[in-house]
N, CA, C and O atoms as a Maestro MAE file, in Angstrom:
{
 s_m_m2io_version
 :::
 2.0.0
}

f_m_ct {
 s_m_title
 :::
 protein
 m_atom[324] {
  # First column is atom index #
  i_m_mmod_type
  r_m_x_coord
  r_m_y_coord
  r_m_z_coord
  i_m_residue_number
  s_m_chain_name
  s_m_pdb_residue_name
  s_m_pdb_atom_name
  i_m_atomic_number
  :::
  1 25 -34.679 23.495 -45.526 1 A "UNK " " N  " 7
  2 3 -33.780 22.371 -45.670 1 A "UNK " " CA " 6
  3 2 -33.385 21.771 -44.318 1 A "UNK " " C  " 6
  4 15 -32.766 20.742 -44.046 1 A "UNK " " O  " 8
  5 25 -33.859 22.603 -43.650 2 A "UNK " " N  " 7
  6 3 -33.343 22.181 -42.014 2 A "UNK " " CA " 6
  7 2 -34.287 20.840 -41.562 2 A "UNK " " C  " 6
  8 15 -33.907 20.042 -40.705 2 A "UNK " " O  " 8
  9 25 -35.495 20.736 -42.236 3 A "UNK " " N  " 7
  10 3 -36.259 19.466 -41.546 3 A "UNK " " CA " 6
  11 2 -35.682 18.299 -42.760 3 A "UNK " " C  " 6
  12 15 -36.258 17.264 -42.424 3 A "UNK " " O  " 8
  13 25 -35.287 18.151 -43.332 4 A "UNK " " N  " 7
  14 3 -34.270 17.308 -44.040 4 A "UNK " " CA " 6
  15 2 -33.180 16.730 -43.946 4 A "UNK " " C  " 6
  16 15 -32.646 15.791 -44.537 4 A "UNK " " O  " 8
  17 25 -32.820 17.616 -42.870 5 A "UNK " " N  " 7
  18 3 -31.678 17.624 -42.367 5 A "UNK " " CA " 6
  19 2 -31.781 16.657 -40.901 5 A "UNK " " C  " 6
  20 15 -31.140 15.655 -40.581 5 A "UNK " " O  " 8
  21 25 -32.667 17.274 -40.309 6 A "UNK " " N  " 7
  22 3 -33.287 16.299 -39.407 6 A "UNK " " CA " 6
  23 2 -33.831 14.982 -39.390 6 A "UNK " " C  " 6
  24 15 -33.890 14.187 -38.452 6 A "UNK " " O  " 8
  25 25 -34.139 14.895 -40.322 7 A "UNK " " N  " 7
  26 3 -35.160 13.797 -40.813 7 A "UNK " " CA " 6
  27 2 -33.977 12.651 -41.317 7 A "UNK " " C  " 6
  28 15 -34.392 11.497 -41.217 7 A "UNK " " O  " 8
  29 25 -32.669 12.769 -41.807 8 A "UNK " " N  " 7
  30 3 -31.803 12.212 -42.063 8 A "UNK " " CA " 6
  31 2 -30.786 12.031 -41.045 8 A "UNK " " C  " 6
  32 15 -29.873 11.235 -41.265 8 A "UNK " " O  " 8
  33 25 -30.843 12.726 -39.872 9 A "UNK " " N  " 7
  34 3 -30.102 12.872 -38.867 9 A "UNK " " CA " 6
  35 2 -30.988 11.285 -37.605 9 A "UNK " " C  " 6
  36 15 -30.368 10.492 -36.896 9 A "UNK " " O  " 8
  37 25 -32.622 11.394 -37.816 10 A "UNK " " N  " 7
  38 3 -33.338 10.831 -37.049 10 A "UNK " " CA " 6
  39 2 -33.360 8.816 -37.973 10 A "UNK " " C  " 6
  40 15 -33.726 7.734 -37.513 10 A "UNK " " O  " 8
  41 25 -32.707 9.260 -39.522 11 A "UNK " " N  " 7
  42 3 -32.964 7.724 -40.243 11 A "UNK " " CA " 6
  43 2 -31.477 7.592 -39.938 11 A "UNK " " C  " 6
  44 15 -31.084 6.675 -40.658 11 A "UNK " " O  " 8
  45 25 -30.897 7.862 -39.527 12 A "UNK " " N  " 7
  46 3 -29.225 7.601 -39.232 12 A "UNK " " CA " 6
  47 2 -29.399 6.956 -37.631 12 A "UNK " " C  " 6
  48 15 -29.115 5.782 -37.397 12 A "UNK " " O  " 8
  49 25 -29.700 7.515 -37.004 13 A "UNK " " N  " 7
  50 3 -30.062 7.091 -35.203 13 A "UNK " " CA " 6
  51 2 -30.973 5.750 -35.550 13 A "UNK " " C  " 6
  52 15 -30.380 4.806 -35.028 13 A "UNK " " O  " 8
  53 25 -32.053 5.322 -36.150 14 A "UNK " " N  " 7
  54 3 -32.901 4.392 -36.027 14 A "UNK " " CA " 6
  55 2 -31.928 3.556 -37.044 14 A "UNK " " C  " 6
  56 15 -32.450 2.444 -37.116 14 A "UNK " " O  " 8
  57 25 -30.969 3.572 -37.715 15 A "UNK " " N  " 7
  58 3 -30.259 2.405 -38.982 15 A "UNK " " CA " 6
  59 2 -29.532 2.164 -38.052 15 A "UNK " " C  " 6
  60 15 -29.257 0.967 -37.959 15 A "UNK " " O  " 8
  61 25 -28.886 3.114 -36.952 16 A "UNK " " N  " 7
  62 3 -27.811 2.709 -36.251 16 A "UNK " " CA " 6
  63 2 -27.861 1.446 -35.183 16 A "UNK " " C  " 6
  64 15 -27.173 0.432 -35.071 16 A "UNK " " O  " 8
  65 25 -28.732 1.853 -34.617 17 A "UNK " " N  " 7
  66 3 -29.532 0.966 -33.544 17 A "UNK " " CA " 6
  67 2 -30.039 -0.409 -34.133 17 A "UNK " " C  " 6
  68 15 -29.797 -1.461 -33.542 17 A "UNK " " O  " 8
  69 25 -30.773 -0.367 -35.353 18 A "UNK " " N  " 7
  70 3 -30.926 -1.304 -35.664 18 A "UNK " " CA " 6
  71 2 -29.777 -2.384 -36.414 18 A "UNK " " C  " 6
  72 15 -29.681 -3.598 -36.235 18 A "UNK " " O  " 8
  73 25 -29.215 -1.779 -37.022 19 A "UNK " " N  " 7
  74 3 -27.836 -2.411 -37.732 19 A "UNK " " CA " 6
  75 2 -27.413 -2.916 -36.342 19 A "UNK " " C  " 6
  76 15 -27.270 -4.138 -36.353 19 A "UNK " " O  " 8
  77 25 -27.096 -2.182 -34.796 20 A "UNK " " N  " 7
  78 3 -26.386 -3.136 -33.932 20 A "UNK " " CA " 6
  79 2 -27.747 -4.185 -33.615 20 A "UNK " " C  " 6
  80 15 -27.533 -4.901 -32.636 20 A "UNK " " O  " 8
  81 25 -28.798 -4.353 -34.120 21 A "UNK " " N  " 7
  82 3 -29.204 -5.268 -32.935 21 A "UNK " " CA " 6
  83 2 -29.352 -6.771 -33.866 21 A "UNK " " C  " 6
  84 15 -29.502 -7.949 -33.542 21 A "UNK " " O  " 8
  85 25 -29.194 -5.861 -35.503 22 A "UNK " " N  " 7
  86 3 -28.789 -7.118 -36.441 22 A "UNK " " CA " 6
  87 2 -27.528 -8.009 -37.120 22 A "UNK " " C  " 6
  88 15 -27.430 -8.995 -37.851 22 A "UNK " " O  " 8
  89 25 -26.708 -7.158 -36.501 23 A "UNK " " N  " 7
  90 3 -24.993 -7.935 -36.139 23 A "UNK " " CA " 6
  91 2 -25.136 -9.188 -34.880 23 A "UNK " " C  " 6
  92 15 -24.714 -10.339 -34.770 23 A "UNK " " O  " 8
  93 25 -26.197 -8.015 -33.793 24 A "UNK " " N  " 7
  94 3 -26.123 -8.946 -32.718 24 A "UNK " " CA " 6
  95 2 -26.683 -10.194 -32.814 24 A "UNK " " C  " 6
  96 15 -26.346 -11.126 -32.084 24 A "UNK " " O  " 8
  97 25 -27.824 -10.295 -33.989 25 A "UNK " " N  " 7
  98 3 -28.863 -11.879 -34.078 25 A "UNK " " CA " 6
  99 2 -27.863 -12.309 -34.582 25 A "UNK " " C  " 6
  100 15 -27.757 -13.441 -34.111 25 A "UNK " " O  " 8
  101 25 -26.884 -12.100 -35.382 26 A "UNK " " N  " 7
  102 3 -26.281 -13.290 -36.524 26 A "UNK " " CA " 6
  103 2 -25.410 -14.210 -35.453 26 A "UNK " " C  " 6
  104 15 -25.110 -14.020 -34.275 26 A "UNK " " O  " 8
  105 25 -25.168 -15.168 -36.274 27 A "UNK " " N  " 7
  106 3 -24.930 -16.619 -35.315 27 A "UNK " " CA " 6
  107 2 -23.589 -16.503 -35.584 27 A "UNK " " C  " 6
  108 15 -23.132 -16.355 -36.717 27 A "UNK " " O  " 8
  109 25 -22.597 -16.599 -34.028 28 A "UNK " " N  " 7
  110 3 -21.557 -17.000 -34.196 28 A "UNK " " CA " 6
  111 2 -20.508 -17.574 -34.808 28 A "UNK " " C  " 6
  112 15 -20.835 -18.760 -34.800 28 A "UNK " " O  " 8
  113 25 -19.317 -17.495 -35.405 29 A "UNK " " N  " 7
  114 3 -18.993 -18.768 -36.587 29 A "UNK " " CA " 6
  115 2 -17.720 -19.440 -35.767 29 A "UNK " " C  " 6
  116 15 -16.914 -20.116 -36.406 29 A "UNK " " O  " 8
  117 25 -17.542 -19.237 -34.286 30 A "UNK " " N  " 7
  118 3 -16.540 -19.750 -33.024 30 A "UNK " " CA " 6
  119 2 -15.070 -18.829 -33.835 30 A "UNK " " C  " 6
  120 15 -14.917 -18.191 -34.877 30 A "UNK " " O  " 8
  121 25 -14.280 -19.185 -32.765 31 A "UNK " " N  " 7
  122 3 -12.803 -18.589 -32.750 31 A "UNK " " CA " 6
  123 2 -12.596 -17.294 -31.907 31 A "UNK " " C  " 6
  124 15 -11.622 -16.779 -31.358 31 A "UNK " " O  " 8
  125 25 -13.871 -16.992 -32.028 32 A "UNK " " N  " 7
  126 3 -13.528 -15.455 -31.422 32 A "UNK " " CA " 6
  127 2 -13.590 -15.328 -30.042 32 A "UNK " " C  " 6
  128 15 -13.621 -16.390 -29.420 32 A "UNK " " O  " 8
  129 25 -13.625 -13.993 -29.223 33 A "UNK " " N  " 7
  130 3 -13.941 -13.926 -28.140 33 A "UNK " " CA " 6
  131 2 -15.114 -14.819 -27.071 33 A "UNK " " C  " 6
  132 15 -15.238 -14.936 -25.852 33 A "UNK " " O  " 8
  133 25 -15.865 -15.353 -28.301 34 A "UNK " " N  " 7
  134 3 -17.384 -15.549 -27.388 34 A "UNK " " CA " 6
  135 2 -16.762 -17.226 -26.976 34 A "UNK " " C  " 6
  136 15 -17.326 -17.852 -26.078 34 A "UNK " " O  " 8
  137 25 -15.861 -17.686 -27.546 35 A "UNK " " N  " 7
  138 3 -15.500 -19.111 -27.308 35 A "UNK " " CA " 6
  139 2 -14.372 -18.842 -26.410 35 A "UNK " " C  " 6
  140 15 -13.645 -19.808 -26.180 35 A "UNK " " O  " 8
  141 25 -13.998 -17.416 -25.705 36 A "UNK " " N  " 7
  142 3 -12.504 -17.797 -24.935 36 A "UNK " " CA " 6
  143 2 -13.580 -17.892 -23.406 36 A "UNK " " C  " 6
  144 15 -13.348 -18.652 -22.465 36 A "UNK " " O  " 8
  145 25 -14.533 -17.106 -23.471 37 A "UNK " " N  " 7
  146 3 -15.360 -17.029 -22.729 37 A "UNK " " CA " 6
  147 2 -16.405 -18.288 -22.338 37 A "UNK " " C  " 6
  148 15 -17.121 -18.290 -21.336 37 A "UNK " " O  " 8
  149 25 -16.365 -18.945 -22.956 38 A "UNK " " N  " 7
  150 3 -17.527 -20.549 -22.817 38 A "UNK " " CA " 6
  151 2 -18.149 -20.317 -23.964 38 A "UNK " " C  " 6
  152 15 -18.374 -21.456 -24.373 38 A "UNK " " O  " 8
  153 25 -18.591 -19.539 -24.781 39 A "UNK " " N  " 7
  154 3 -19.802 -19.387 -25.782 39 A "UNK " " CA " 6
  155 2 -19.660 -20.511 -26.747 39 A "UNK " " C  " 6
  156 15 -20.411 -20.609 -27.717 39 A "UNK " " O  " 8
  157 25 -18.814 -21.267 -26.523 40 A "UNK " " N  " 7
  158 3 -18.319 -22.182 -27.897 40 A "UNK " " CA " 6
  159 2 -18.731 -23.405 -28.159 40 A "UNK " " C  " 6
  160 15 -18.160 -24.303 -28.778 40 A "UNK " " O  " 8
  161 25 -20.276 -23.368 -27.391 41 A "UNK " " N  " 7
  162 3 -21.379 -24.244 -27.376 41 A "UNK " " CA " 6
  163 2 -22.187 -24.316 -28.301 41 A "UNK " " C  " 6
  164 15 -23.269 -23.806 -28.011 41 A "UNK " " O  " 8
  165 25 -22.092 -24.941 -29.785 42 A "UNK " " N  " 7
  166 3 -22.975 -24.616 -30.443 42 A "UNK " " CA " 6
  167 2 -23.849 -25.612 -30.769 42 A "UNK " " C  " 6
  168 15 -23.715 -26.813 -30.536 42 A "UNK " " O  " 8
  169 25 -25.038 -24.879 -31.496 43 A "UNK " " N  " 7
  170 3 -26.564 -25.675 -30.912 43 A "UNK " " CA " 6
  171 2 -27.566 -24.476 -32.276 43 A "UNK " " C  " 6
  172 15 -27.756 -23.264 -32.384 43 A "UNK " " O  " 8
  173 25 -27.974 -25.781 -33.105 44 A "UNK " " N  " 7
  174 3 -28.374 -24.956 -33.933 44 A "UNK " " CA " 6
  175 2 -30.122 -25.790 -34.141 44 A "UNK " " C  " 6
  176 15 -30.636 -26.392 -35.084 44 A "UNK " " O  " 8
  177 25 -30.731 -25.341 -32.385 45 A "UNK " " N  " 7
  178 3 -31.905 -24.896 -32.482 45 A "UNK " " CA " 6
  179 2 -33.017 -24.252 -33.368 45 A "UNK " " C  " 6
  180 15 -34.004 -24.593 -34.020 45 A "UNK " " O  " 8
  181 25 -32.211 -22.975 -32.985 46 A "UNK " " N  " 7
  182 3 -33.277 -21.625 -33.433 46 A "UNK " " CA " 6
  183 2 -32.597 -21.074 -35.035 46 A "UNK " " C  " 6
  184 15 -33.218 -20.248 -35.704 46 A "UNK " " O  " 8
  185 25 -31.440 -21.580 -35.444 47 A "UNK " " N  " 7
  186 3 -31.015 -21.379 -36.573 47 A "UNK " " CA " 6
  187 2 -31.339 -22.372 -37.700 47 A "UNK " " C  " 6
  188 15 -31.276 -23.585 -37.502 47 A "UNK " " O  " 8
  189 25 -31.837 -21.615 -39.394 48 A "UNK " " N  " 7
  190 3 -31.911 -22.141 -40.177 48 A "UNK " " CA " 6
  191 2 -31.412 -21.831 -41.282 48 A "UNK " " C  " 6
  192 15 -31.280 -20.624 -41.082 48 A "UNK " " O  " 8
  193 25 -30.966 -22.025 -42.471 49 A "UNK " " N  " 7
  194 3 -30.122 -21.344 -43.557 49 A "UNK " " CA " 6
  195 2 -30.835 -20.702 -44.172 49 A "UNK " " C  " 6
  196 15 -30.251 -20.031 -45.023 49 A "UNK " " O  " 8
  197 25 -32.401 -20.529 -44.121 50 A "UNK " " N  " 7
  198 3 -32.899 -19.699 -44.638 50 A "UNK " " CA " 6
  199 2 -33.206 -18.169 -44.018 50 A "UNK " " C  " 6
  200 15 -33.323 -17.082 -44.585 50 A "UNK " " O  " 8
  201 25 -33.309 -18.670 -42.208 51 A "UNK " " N  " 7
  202 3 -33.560 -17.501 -41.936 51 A "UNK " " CA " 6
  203 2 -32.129 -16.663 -41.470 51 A "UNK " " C  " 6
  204 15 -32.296 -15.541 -40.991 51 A "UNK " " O  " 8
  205 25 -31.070 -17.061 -41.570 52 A "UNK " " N  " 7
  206 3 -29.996 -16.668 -41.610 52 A "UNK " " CA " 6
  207 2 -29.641 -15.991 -42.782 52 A "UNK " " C  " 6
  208 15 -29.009 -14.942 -42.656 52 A "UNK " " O  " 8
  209 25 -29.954 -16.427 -43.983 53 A "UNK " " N  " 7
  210 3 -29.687 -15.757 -45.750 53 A "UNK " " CA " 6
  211 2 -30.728 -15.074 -45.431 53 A "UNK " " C  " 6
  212 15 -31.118 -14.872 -46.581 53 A "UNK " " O  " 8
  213 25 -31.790 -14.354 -44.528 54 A "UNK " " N  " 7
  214 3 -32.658 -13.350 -44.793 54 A "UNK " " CA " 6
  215 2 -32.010 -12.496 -43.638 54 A "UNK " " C  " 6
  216 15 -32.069 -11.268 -43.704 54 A "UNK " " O  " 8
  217 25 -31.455 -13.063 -42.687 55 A "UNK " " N  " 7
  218 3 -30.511 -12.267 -41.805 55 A "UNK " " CA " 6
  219 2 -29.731 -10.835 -42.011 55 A "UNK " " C  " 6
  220 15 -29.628 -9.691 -41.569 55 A "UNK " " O  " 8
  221 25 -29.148 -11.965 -43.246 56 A "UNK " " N  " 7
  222 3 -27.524 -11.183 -43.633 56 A "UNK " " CA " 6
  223 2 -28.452 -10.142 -44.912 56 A "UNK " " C  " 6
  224 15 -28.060 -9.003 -45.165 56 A "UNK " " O  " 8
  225 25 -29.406 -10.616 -45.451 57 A "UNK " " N  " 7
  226 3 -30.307 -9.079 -46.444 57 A "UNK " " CA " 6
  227 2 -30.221 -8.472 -46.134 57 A "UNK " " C  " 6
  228 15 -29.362 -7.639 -46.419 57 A "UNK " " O  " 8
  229 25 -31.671 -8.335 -44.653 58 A "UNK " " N  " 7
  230 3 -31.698 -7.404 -44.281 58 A "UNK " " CA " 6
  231 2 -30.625 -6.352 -43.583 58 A "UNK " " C  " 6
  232 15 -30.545 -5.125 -43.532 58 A "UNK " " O  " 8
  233 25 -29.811 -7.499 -43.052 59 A "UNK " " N  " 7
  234 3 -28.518 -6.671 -42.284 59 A "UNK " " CA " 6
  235 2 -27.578 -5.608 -43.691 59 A "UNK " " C  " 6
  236 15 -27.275 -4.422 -43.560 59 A "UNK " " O  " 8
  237 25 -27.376 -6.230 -44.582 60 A "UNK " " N  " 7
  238 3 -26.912 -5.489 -45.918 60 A "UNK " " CA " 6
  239 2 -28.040 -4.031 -46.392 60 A "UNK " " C  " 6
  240 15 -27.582 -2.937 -46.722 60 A "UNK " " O  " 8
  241 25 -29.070 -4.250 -46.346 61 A "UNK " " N  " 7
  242 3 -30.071 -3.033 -46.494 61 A "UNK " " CA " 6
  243 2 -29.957 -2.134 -45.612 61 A "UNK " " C  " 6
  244 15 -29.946 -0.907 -45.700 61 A "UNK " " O  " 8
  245 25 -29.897 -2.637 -44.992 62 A "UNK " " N  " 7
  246 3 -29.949 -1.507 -43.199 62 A "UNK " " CA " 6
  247 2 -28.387 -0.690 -43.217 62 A "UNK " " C  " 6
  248 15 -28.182 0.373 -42.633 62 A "UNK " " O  " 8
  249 25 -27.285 -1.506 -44.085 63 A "UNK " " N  " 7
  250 3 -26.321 -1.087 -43.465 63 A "UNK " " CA " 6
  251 2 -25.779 -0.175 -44.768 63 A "UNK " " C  " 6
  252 15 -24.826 0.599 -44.681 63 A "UNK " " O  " 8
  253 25 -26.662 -0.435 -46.155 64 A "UNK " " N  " 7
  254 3 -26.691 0.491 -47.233 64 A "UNK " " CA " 6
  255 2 -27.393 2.087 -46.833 64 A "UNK " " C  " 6
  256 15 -26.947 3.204 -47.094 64 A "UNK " " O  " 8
  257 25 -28.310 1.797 -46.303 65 A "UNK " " N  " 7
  258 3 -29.091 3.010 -45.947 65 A "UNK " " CA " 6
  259 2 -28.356 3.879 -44.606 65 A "UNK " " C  " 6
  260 15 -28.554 5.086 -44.469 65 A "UNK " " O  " 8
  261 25 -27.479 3.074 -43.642 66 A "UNK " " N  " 7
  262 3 -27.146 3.606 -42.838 66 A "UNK " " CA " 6
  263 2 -25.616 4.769 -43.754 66 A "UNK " " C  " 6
  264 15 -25.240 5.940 -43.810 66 A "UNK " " O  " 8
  265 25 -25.313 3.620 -44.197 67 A "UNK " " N  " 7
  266 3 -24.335 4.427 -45.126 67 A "UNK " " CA " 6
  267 2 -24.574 6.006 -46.588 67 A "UNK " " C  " 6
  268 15 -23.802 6.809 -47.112 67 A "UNK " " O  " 8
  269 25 -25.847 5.754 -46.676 68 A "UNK " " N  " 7
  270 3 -26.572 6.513 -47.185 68 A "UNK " " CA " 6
  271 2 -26.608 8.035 -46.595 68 A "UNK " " C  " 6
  272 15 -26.394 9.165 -47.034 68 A "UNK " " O  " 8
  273 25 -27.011 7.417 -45.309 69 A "UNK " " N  " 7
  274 3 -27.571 8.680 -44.703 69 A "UNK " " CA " 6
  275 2 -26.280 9.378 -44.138 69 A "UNK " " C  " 6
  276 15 -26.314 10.568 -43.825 69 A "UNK " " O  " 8
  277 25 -25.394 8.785 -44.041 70 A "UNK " " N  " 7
  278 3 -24.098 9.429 -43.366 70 A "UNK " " CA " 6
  279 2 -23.635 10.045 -44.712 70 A "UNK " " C  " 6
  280 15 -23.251 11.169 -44.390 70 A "UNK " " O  " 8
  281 25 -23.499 9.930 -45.799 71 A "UNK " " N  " 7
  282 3 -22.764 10.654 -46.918 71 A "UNK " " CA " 6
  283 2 -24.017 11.757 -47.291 71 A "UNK " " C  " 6
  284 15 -23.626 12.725 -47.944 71 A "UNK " " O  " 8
  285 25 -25.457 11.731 -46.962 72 A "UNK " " N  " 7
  286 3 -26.276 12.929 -47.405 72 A "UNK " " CA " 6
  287 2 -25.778 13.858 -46.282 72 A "UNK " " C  " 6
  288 15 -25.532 15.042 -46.514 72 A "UNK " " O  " 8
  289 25 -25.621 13.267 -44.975 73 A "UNK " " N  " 7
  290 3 -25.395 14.406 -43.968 73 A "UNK " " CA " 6
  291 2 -24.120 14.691 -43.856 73 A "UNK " " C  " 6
  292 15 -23.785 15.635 -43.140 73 A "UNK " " O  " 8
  293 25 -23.291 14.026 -44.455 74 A "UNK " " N  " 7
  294 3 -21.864 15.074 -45.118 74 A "UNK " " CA " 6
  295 2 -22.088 15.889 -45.958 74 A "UNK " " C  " 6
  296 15 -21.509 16.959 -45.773 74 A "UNK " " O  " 8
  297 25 -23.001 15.787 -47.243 75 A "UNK " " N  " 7
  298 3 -22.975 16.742 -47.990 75 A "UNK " " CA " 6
  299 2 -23.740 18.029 -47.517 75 A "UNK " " C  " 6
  300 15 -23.579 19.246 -47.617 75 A "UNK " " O  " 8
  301 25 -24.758 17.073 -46.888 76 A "UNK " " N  " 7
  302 3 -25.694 18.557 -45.939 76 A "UNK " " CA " 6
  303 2 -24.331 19.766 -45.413 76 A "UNK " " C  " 6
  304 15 -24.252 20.984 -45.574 76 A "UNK " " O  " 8
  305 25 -23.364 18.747 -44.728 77 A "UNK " " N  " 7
  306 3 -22.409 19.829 -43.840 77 A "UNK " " CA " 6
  307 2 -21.749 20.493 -44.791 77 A "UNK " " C  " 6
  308 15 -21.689 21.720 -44.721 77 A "UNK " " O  " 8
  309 25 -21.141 19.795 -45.843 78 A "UNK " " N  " 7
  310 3 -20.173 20.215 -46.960 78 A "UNK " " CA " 6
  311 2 -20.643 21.398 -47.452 78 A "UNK " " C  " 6
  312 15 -19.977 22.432 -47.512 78 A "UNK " " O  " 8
  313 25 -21.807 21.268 -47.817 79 A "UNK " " N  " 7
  314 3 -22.135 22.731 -48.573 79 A "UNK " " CA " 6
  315 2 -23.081 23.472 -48.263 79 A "UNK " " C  " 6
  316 15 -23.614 24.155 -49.138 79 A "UNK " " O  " 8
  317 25 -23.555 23.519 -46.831 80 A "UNK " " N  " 7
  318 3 -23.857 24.130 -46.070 80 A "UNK " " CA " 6
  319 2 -25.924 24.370 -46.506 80 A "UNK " " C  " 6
  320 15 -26.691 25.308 -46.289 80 A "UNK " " O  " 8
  321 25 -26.031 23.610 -46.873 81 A "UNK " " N  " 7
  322 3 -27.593 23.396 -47.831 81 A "UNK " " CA " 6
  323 2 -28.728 23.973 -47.091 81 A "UNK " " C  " 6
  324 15 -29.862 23.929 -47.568 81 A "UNK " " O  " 8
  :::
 }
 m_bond[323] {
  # First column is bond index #
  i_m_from
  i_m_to
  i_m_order
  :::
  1 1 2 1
  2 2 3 1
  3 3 4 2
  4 3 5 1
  5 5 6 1
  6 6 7 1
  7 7 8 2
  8 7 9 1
  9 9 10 1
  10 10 11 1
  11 11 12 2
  12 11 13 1
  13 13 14 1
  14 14 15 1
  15 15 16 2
  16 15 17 1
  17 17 18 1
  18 18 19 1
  19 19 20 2
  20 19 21 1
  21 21 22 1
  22 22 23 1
  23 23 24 2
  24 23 25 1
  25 25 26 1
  26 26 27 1
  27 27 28 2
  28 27 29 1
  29 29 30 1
  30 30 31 1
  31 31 32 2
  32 31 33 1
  33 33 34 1
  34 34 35 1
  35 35 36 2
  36 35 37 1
  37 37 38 1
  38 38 39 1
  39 39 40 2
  40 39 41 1
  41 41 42 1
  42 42 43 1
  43 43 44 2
  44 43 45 1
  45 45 46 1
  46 46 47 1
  47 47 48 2
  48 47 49 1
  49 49 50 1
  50 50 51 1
  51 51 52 2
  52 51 53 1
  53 53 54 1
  54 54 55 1
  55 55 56 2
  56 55 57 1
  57 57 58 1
  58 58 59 1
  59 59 60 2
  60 59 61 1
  61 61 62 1
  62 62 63 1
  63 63 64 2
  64 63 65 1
  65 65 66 1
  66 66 67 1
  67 67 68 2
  68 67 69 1
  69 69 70 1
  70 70 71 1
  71 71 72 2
  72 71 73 1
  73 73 74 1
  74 74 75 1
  75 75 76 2
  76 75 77 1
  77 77 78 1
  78 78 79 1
  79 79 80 2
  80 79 81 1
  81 81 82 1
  82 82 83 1
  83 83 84 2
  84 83 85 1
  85 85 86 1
  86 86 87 1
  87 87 88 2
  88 87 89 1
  89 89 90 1
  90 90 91 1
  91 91 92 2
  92 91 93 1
  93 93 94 1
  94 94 95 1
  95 95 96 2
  96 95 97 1
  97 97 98 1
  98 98 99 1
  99 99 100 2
  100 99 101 1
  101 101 102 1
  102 102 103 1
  103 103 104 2
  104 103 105 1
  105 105 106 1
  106 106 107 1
  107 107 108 2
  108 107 109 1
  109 109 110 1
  110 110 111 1
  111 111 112 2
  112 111 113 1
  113 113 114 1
  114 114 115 1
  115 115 116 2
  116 115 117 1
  117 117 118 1
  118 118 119 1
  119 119 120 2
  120 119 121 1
  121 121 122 1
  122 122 123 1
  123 123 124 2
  124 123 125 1
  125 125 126 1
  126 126 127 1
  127 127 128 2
  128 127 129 1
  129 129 130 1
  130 130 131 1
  131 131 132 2
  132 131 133 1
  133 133 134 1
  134 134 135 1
  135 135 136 2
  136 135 137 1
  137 137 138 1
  138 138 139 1
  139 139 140 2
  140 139 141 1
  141 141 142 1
  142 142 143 1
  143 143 144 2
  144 143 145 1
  145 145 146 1
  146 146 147 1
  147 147 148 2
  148 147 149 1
  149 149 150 1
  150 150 151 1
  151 151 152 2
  152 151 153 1
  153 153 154 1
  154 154 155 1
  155 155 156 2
  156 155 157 1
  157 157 158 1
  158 158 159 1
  159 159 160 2
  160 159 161 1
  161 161 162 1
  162 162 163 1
  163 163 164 2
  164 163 165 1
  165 165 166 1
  166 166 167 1
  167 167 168 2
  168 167 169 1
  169 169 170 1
  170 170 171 1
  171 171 172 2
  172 171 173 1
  173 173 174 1
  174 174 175 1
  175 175 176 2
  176 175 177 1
  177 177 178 1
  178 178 179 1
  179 179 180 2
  180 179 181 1
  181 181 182 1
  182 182 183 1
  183 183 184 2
  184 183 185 1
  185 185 186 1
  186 186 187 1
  187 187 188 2
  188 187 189 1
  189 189 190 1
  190 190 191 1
  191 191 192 2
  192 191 193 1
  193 193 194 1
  194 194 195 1
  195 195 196 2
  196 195 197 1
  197 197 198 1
  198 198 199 1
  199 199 200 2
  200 199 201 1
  201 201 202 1
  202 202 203 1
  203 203 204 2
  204 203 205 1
  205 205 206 1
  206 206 207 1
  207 207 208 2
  208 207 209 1
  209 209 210 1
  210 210 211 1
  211 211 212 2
  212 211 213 1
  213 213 214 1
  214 214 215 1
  215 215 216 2
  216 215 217 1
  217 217 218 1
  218 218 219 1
  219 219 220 2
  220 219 221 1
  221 221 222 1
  222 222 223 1
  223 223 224 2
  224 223 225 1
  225 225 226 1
  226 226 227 1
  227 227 228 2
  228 227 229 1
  229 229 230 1
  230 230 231 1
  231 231 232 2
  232 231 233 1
  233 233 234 1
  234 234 235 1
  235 235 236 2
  236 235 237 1
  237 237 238 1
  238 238 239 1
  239 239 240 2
  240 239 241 1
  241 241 242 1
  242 242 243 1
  243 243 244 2
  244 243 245 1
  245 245 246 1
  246 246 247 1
  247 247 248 2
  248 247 249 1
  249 249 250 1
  250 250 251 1
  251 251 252 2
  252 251 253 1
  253 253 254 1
  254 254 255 1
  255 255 256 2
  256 255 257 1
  257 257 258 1
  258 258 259 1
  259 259 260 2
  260 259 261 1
  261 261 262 1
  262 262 263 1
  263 263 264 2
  264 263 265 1
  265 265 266 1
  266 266 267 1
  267 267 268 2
  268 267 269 1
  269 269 270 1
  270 270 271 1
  271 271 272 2
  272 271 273 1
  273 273 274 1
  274 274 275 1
  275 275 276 2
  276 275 277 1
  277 277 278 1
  278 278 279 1
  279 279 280 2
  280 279 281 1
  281 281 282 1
  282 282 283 1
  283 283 284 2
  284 283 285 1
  285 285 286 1
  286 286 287 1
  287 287 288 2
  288 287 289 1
  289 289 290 1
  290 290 291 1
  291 291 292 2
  292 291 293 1
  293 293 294 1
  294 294 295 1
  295 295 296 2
  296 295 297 1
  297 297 298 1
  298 298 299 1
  299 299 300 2
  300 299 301 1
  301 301 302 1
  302 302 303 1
  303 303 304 2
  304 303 305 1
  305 305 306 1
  306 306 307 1
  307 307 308 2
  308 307 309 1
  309 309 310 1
  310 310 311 1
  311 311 312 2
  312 311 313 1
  313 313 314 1
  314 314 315 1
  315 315 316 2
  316 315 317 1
  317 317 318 1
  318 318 319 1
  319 319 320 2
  320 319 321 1
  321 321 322 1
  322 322 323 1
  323 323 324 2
  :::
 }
}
């Protein structure tokens, strides 16, 4: 049970990483920090409503599975498996 254990420990590290680097694509919506700073330039180039609604999917999948794997590796700890 120990490579299971691992193996859920290693899909938790790769959801993690990726969940931050898919918070980081999503497009600003202003007010926040990034506009006290100058960021409050907006410019919707590289943005489209479609690939933004495939954005926020995948970001929801990634962040189901990340959540996934954190409650198997509680139970892993919980009952000692």
């Amino acid at each position: 049970m120990e490579i299971i254990e691992v193996i859920f420990q290693v899909i938790l590290a790769l959801t993690s990483i990726l969940l931050t680097l898919m918070i980081l694509l999503h497009k600003g919506r202003g007010g926040g920090l990034s506009d006290m700073f100058g960021g409050g330039v907006t410019s919707n180039l590289g943005s489209s409503g479609v690939a933004e609604r495939n954005l926020n999917r995948i970001t929801v999948v990634i962040s189901l599975v990340w959540v996934a794997s954190i409650v198997v590796l509680g139970l892993f700890t919980r009952f000692n498996i």
